[in-house]
PAMI-333736 format. One line per 3 residues: for each residue x, y, z of C-alpha. Coordinates in steps of 0.5 Angstrom, whole numbers, plus 500, padded with zeros to 3 digits. Layout:
BEGIN
X:Y:Z  ...
% end
This chain:
BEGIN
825:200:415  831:204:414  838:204:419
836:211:423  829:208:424  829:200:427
824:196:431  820:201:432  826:206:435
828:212:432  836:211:433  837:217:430
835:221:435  838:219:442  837:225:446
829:223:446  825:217:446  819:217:446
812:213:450  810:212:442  818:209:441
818:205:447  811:202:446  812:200:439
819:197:440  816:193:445  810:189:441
815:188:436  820:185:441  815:180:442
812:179:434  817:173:435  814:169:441
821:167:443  823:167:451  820:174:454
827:175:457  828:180:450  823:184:452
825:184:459  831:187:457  829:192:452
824:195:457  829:196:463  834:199:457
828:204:455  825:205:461  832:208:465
836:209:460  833:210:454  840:214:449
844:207:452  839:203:449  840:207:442
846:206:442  845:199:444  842:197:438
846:201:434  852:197:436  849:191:436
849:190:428  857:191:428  857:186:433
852:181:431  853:181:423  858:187:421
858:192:417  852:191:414  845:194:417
840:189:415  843:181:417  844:176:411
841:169:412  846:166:413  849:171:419
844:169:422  844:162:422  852:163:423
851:168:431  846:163:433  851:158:431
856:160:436  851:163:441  848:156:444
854:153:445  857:159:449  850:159:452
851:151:454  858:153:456  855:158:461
849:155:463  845:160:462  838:156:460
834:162:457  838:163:452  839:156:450
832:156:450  832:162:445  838:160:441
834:153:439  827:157:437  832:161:433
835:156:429  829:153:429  826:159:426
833:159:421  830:153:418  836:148:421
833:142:423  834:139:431  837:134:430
843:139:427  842:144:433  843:138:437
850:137:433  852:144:436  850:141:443
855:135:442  860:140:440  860:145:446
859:138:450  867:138:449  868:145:453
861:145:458  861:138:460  855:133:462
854:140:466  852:143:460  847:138:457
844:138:464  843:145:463  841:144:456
835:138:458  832:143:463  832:148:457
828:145:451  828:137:454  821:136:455
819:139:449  824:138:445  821:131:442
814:134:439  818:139:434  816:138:427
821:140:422  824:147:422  821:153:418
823:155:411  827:156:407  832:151:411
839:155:414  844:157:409  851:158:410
857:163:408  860:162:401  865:156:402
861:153:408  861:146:407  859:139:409
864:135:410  866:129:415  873:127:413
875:134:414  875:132:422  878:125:421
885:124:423  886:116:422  885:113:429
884:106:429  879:106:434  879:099:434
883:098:439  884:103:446  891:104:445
894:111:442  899:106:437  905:109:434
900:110:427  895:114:432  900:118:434
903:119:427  896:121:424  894:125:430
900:129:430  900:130:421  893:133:421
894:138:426  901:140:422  897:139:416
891:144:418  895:149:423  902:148:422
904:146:428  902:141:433  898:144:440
901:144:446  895:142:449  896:135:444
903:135:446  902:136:454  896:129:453
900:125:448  905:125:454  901:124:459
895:120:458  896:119:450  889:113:451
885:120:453  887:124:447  886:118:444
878:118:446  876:125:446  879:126:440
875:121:437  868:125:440  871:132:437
872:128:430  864:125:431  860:131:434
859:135:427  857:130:422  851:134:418
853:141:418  859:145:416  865:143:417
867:150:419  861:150:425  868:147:428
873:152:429  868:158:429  866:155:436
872:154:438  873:160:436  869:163:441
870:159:447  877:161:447  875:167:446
871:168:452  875:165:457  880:170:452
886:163:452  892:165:448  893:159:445
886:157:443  885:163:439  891:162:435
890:155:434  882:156:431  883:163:428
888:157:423  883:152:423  878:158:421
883:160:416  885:153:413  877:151:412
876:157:409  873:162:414  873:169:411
876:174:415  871:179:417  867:173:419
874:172:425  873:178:427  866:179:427
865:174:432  871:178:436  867:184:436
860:180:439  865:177:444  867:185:447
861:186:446  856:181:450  861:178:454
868:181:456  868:189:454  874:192:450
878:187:455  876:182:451  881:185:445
887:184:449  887:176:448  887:176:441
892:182:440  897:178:443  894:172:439
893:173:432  894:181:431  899:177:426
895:172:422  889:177:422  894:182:418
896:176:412  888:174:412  886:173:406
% end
């Protein structure tokens, strides 16, 4: 397979499509055996506008894993890693469905995808675990262990638990002085600054910021520490929130995550949810900290 020549379509091509194109394209669309809705999709794109679809899957690979034509390992495991949660957060059931035989396909456990699913849990809600048990909940207990080899990871992902421990004394409901301390100390020693949505709770309601804190620092214990802010990364990128973006682009920066993987993740949002729109909010936002990214 070459880059002009993908699935079955001759992406060098774009002003014809041919019956053979379509057709191949279609069976490989289903070699995988996932949810039908990629082939739908595909076959509504060739059928009616097959050059938009070229240029579809042209576009896609910058989108899905940057500059390179065929998607690493470790790129795939990463796009489904920030799919599912966005999915979950929209409660969009069929690619739930998707992301989880995806992963399953990557080589990651379903007990690490469900860490994912906690995860978004903090954005989407008990809604969004409903939407997650009508996609996969019924089956889900009969999965066996996921296929070979097992998900890897970008260079300098790494597991690590502590990373998300503030030091609050959960032995008791009240946000204690030293609660406040340790709190606020992580967020100036891993973004520099503590976040107005943290100040804005501590004012509030400190016994909340308290108990949600403490699921955040819980829902990723096997995975990479770096699975975290890339996730926050994309919610706040989809509901373009300023602030957010700025804050998990620093936590991406501090835990390692390089920048094209930033960006990266920035062109997936334009191009599947938001359209060229969605630049606005992280030029406003992190223009800066992507210049001095290393």
């Amino acid at each position: 397979m070459t880059d002009e020549y993908l699935a079955g379509l001759n992406l060098s091509n774009l002003a014809e499509t041919s019956q053979q194109e379509i057709d191949e394209h279609l069976t490989w669309m289903w070699t995988k055996r996932g949810p039908l809705y990629g082939k739908a999709v595909s076959a509504l794109m060739l059928d009616y506008a097959p050059e938009f679809a070229k240029l579809h899957f042209r576009a896609c690979r910058y989108a899905d894993h940057g500059s390179n034509p065929f998607r690493s390992h470790p790129d795939l495991v990463i796009w489904s890693c920030q799919n599912l949660p966005s999915y979950v957060m929209l409660g969009w059931e069929t690619g739930i469905a998707n992301e989880f035989s995806a992963l399953r396909r990557f080589g990651m456990p379903k007990e690490q995808i469900m860490e994912l699913v906690m995860f978004a849990q903090l954005y989407a809600g008990m809604r969004g675990l409903g939407h997650v048990y009508r996609a996969v909940g019924d089956f889900l207990p009969a999965w066996g262990p996921p296929e070979e080899p097992l998900a890897t990871y970008p260079e300098g992902w790494e597991v690590d638990p502590e990373a998300f421990r503030s030091g609050l004394d959960l032995s008791t409901r009240e946000m204690t002085a030293a609660d406040r301390a340790a709190l606020e100390g992580w967020y100036e020693q891993n973004i520099g600054y503590v976040p107005k949505s943290i100040q804005f709770g501590l004012k509030y309601h400190p016994e909340f910021v308290k108990v949600n804190r403490a699921k955040w620092e819980v829902a990723i214990r096997t995975l990479p520490k770096q699975c975290a802010p890339y996730i926050m990364l994309r919610m706040n990128a989809v509901s373009q929130n300023r602030e957010g973006i700025r804050e998990a682009t620093l936590l991406c920066k501090a835990w390692g995550i390089k920048r094209k993987y930033v960006i990266q993740l920035l062109n997936g949002v334009v191009y599947y949810f938001a359209g060229f729109e969605g630049f606005y909010a992280p030029a406003d936002a992190i223009d800066e900290i992507l210049e001095s990214y290393e």
